[in-house]
C-alpha positions as CSV (number, residue, x, y, z in Angstrom):
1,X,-223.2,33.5,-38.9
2,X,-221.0,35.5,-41.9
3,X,-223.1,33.1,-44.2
4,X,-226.9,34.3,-42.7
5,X,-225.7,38.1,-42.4
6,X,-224.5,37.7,-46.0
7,X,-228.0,37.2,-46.8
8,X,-229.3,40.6,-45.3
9,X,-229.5,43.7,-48.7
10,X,-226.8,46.5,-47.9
11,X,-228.2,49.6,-45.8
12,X,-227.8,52.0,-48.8
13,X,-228.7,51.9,-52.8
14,X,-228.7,55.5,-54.1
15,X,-231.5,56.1,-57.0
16,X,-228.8,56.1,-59.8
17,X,-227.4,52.4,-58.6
18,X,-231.3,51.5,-58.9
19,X,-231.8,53.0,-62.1
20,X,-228.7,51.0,-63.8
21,X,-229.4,47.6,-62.1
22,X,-233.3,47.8,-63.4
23,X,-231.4,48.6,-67.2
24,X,-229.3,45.9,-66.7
25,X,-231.7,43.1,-65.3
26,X,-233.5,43.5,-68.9
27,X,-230.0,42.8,-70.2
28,X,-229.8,39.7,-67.7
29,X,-233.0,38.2,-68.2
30,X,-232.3,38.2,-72.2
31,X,-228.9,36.6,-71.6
32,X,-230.4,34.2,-69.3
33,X,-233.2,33.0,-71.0
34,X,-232.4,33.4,-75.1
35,X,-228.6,32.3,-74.4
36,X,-229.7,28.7,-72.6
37,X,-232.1,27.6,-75.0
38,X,-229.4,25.4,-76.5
39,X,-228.8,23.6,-73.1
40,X,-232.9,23.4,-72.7
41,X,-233.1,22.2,-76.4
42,X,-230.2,19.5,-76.3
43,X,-232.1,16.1,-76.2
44,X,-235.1,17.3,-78.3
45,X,-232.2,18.9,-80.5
46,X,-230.1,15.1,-80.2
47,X,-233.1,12.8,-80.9
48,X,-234.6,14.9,-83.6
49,X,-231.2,15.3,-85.6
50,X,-230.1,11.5,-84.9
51,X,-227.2,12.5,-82.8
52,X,-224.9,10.7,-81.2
53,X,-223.0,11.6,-77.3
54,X,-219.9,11.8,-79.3
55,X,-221.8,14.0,-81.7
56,X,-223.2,16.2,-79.3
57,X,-220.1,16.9,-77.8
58,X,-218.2,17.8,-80.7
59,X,-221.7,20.1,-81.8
60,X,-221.3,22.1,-78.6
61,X,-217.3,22.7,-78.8
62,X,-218.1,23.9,-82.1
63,X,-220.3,26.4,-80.9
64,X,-218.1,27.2,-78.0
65,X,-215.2,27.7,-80.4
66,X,-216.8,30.5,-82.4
67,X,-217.2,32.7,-79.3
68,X,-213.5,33.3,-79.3
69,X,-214.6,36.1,-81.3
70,X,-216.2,37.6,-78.7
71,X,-212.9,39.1,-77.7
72,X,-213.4,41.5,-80.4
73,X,-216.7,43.5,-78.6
74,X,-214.7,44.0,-75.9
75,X,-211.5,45.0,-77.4
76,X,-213.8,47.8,-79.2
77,X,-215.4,48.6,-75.6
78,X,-211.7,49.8,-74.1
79,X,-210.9,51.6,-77.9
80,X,-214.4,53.6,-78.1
81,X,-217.1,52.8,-74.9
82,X,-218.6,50.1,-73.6
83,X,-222.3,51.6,-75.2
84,X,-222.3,50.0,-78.7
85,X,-220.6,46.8,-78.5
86,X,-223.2,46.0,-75.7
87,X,-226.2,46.8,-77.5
88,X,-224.3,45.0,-80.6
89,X,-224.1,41.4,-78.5
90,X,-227.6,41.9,-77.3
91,X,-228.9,42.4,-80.7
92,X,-226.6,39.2,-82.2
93,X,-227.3,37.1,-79.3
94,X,-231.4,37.2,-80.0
95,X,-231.6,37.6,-83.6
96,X,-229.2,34.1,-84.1
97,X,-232.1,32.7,-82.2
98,X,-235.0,33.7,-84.4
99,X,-232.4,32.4,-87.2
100,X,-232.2,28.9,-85.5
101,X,-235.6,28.8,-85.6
102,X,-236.6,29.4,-88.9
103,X,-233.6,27.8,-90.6
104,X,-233.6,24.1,-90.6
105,X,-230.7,21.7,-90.9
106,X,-227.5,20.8,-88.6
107,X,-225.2,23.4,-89.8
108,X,-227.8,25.8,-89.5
109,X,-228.1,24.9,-86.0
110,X,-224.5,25.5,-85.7
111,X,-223.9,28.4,-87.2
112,X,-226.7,30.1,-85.9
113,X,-226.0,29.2,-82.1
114,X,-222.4,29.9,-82.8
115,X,-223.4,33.6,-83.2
116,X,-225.4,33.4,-80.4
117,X,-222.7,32.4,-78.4
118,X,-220.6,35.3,-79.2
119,X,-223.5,37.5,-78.5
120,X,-223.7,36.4,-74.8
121,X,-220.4,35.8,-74.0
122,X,-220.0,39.9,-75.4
123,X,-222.7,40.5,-72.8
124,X,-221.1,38.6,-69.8
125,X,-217.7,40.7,-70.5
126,X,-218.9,44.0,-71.0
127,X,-222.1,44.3,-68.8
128,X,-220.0,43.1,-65.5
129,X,-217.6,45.7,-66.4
130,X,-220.1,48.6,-66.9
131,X,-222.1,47.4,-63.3
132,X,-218.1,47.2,-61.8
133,X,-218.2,50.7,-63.3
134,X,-221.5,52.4,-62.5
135,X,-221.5,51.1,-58.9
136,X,-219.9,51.5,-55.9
137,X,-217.4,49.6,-54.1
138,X,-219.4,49.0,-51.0
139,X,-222.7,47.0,-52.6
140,X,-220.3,46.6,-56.5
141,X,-220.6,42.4,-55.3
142,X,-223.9,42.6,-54.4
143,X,-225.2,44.2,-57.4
144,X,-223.3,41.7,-59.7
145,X,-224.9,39.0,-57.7
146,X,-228.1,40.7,-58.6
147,X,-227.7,40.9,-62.1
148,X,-227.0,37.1,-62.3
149,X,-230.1,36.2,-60.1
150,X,-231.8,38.2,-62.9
151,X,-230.3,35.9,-65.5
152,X,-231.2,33.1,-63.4
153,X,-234.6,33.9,-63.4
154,X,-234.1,34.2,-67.6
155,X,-233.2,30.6,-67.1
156,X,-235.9,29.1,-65.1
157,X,-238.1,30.8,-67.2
158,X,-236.7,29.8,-70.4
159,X,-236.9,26.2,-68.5
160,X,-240.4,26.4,-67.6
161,X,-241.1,26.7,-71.2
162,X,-239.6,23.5,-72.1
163,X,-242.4,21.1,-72.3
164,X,-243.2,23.4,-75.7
165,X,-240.2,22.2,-77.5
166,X,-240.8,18.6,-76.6
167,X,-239.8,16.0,-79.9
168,X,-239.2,17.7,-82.9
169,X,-241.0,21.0,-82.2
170,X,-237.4,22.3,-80.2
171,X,-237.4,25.2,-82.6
172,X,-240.5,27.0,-81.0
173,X,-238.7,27.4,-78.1
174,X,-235.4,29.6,-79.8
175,X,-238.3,31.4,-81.6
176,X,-239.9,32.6,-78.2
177,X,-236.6,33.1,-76.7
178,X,-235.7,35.7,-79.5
179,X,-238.6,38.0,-78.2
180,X,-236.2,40.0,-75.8
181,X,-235.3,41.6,-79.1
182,X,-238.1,44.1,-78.7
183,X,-237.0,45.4,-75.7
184,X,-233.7,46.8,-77.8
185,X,-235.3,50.0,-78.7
186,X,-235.5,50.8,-75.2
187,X,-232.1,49.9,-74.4
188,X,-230.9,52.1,-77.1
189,X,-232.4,55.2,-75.4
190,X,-231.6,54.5,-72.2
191,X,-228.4,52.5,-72.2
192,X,-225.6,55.4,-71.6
193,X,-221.5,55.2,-71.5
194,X,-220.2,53.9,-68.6
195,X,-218.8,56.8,-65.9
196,X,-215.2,55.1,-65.6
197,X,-214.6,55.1,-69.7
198,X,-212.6,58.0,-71.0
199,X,-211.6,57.9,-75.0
200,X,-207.8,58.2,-75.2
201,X,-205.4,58.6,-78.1
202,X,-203.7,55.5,-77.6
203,X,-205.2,52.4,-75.7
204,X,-203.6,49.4,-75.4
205,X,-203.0,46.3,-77.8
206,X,-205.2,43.3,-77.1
207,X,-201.9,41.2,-76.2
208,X,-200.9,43.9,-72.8
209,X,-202.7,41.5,-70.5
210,X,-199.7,39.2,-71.3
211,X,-197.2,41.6,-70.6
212,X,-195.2,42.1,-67.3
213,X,-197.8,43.9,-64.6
214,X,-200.6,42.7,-65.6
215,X,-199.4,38.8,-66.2
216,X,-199.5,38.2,-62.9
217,X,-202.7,38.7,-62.3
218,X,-204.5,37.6,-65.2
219,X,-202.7,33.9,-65.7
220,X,-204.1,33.0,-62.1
221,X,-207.8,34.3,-63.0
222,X,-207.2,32.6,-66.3
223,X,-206.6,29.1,-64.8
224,X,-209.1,29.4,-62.8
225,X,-211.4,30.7,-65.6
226,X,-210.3,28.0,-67.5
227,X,-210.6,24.9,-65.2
228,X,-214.0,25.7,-63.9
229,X,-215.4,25.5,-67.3
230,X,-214.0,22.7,-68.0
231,X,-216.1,21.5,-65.3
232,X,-219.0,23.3,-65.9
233,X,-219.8,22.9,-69.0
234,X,-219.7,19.2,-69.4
235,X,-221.7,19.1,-66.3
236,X,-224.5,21.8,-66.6
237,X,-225.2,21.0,-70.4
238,X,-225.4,16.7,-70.1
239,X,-227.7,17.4,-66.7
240,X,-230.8,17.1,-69.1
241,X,-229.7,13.9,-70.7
242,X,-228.3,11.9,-67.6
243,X,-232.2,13.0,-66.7
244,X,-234.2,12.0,-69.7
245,X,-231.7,9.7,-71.4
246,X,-229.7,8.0,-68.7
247,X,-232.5,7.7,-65.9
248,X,-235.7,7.7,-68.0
249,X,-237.3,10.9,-66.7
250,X,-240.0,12.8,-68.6
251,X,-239.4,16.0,-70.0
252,X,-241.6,17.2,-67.7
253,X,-240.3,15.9,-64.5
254,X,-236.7,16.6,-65.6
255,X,-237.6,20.1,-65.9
256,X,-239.5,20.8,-62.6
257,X,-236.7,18.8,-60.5
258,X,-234.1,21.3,-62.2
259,X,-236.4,24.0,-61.6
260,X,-237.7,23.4,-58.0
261,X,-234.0,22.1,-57.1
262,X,-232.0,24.8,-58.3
263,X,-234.5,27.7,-57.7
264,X,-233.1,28.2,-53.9
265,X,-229.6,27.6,-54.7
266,X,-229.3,30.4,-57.3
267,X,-231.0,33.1,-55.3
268,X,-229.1,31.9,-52.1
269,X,-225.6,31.6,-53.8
270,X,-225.8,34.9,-55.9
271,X,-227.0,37.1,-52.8
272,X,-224.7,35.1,-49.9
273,X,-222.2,35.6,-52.2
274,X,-222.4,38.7,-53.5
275,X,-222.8,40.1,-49.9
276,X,-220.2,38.1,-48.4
277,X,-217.4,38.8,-51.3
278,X,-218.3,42.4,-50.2
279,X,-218.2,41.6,-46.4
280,X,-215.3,38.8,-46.1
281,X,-213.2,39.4,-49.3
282,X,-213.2,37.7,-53.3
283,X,-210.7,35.1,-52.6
284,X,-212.2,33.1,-49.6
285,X,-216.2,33.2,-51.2
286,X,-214.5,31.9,-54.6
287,X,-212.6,29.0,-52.6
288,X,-215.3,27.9,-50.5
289,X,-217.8,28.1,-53.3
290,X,-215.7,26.1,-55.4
291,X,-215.3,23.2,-52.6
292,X,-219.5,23.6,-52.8
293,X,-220.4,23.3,-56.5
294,X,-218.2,20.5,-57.3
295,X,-219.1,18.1,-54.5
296,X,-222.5,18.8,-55.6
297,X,-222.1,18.4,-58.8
298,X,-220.1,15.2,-58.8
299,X,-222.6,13.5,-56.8
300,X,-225.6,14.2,-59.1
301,X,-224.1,12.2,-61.4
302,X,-223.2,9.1,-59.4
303,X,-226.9,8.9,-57.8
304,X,-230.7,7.7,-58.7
305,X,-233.0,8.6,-56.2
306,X,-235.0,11.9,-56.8
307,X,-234.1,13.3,-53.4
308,X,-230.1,12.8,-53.8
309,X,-230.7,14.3,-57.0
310,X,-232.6,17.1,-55.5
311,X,-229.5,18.0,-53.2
312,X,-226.9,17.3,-55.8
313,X,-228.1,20.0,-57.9
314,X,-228.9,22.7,-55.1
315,X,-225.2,22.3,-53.9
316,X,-223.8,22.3,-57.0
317,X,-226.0,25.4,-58.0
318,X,-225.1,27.2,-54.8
319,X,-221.7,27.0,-55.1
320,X,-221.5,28.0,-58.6
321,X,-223.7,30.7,-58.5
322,X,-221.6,32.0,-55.2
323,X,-218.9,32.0,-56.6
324,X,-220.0,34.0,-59.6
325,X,-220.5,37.7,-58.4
326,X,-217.2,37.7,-56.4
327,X,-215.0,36.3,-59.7
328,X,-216.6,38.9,-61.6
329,X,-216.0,41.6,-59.1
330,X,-212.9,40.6,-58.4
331,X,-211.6,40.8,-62.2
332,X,-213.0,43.9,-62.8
333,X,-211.5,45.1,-60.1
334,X,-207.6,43.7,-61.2
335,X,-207.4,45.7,-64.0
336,X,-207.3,49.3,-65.1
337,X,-210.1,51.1,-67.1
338,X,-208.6,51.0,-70.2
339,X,-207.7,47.2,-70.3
340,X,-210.5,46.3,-67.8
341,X,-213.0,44.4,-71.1
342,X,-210.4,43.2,-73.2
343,X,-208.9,41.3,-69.8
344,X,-212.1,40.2,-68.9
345,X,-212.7,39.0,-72.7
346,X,-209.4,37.4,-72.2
347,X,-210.4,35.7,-69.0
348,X,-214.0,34.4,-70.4
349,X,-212.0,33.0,-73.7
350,X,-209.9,30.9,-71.1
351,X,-213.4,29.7,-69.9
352,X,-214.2,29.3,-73.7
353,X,-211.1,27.0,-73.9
354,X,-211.8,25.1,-70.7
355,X,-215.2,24.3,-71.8
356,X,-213.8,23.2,-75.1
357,X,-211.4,20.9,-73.3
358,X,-213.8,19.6,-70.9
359,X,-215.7,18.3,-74.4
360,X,-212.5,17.5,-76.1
361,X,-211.5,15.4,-72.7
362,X,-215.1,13.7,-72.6
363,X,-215.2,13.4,-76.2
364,X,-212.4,10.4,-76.4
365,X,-213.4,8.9,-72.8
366,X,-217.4,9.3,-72.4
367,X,-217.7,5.9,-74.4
368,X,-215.4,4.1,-72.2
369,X,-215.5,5.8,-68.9
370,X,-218.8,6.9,-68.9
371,X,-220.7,10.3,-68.3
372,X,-220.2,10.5,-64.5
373,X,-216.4,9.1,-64.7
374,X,-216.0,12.2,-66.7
375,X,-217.6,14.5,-64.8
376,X,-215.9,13.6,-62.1
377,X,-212.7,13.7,-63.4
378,X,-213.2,17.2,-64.8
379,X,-214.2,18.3,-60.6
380,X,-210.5,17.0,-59.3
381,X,-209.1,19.4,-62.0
382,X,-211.1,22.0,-61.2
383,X,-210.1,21.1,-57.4
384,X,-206.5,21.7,-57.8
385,X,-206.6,24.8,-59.6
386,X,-208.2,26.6,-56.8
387,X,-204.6,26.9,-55.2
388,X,-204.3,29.8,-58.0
389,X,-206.5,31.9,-56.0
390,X,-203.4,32.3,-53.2
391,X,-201.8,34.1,-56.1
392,X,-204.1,37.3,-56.2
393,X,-204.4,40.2,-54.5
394,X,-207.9,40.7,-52.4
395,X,-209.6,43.3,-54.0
396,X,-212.8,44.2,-51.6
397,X,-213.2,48.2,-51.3
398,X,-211.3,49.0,-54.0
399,X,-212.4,52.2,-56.0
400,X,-213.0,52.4,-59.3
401,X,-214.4,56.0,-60.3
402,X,-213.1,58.7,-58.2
403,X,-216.8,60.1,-57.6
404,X,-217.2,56.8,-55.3
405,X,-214.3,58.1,-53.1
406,X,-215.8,58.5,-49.2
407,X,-215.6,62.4,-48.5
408,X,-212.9,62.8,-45.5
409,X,-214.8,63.5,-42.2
410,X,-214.0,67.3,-42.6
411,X,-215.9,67.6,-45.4
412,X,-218.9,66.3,-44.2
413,X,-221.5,68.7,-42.5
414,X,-222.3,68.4,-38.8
């Protein structure tokens, strides 16, 4: 019954909330669509460049690597506003894109996504932290959960168009992706500095998430960040190729099963679970909809039949994209304004790292293990680390600007 009430839009959105969470689902689709076009590309991008699983593995940690940089938008979001470095990654995240597409060659390829990568991993930092920011504590889940259903919808849309890039004409589809860039303009005018940011003297190093007070909160998050990317990433990015490679499907079919199959499980998980980190709390929504996404995803990799398929990825969708708006909320929400991007930089490069290890790890054992050996594997770790959750502090309701403070009943007219 929490589950189906979680469903159900809060009571209340005041005009300003709905003003910033249109702004920001232009930011979301962008990030959705233009920074998955590497995932849609892969087999085209494999066949076309005669690459090997091995290669493709090492290809993608590569790219993964060079979003460590990313850390450095958000450092310069605490030091002078979240404003610039925002409109910074959007701009780096589509204009890589139109790069990839008109420069030929392998190490194009990677150097181009590379920046890309940094791009939308600089989006995914700072944007949750200006929405944790600009909204209220009582919706603050939901509305993250909206702004990934918006870069859901990028995705499915960026893997409707698919069927364009089929063989060797992959590149069309990072030149349509980097059309979002038009839209910056706009963004410039309206895009304004977050409410919470306040430009001090002195703001803190990018090493004081390490340090005592704040260590214990971010190592957990960290682990966790960490380990469910290791999963992840392995997982979401070889879908495609167990598809089309490993089971023969067209790129056509592929497409439209991941489409159709995931649809319901996005917009379920990222609603439910917005609502019910909101309603129940961050740290039960994240455990549960850990439990969901890996059985799911484990068994889409150990069957054949469309229909088992089907189910495989709506579970594993639903749980991951549950368990997205209440991790987000939930670090914003650890950390204080003037640290609150460089920890959650620091948190996403621990995600950057566990997807590099979840490569590394199926790098040296794909060839003898096999793709759903490894997959598997990777959804034990990922598992275990979930006890790290019993080591932070719930976080629902908490206040983040003062001006979202309730009035005390003797301030409020009869």
């Amino acid at each position: 019954m929490a589950f189906l009430r979680a469903l159900r839009p809060p009571d209340r959105i005041s005009h300003r909330e709905v003003a910033i969470l249109g702004l920001f689902a232009v930011v979301a689709f962008t990030q959705g669509w233009t920074g998955t076009v590497v995932t849609h590309a892969l087999p085209f991008v494999q066949e076309d460049l005669g690459l090997s699983d091995a290669e493709i593995f090492d290809l993608l940690a590569l790219i993964r690597a060079a979003s460590l940089l990313a850390l450095g938008l958000s450092w310069w979001g605490d030091h002078r506003g979240r404003r610039r470095p925002l409109l910074l990654a959007f701009a780096l995240l589509t204009s890589a894109n139109l790069a990839t597409a008109l420069v030929p060659g392998t190490a194009a390829f990677a150097t181009g996504q590379s920046i890309a990568r940094i791009g939308t991993v600089a989006i995914g930092s700072l944007a949750l932290v200006v929405l944790a920011e600009e909204i209220g504590p009582r919706i603050r889940g939901y509305a993250i959960g909206l702004f990934a259903l918006f870069g859901s919808l990028g995705t499915g849309f960026g893997l409707l168009l698919r069927p364009l890039g089929a063989g060797d004409r992959w590149r069309v589809l990072f030149g349509l992706s980097a059309l979002p860039l038009l839209a910056a303009p706009f963004l410039i005018e309206r895009l304004r500095e977050s409410r919470a940011f306040q430009r001090g003297p002195d703001r803190p190093p990018l090493a004081a998430v390490f340090r005592r007070g704040h260590a214990g909160r971010f190592w957990p998050m960290a682990v966790l960040s960490f380990a469910l990317s290791a999963f992840t990433a392995p997982a979401a990015n070889l879908a495609l190729v167990r598809l089309e490679n490993s089971l023969g499907w067209s790129t056509g079919s592929a497409s439209l099963l991941l489409a159709l199959a995931s649809a319901p499980g996005v917009a379920i998980g990222l609603l439910a679970g917005g609502r019910m980190a909101d309603m129940v709390g961050r740290r039960p929504t994240e455990a549960v909809s850990i439990a969901v996404g890996v059985g799911g995803g484990v068994a889409f990799y150990f069957v054949d039949s469309g229909s088992l398929l089907a189910i495989g990825i709506f579970l594993s969708t639903l749980g991951g994209f549950a368990f997205s708006p209440a991790f987000a909320a939930h670090r914003s929400e650890l950390f204080p304004t003037d640290l609150r991007a460089t920890a959650g930089a620091w948190i996403i490069n621990a995600s950057v790292l566990g997807s590099l290890t979840g490569f590394a790890a199926g790098r040296f054992v794909v060839e003898s293990w096999g793709i759903p050996a490894t997959i598997a594997m990777l959804g034990g770790v990922l598992l275990a680390s979930t006890v790290t959750i019993l080591f932070l502090p719930e976080t629902r309701g908490m206040i983040l600007v003062e001006t979202d403070r309730p009035e005390p009943p003797s301030a409020i007219r009869g």
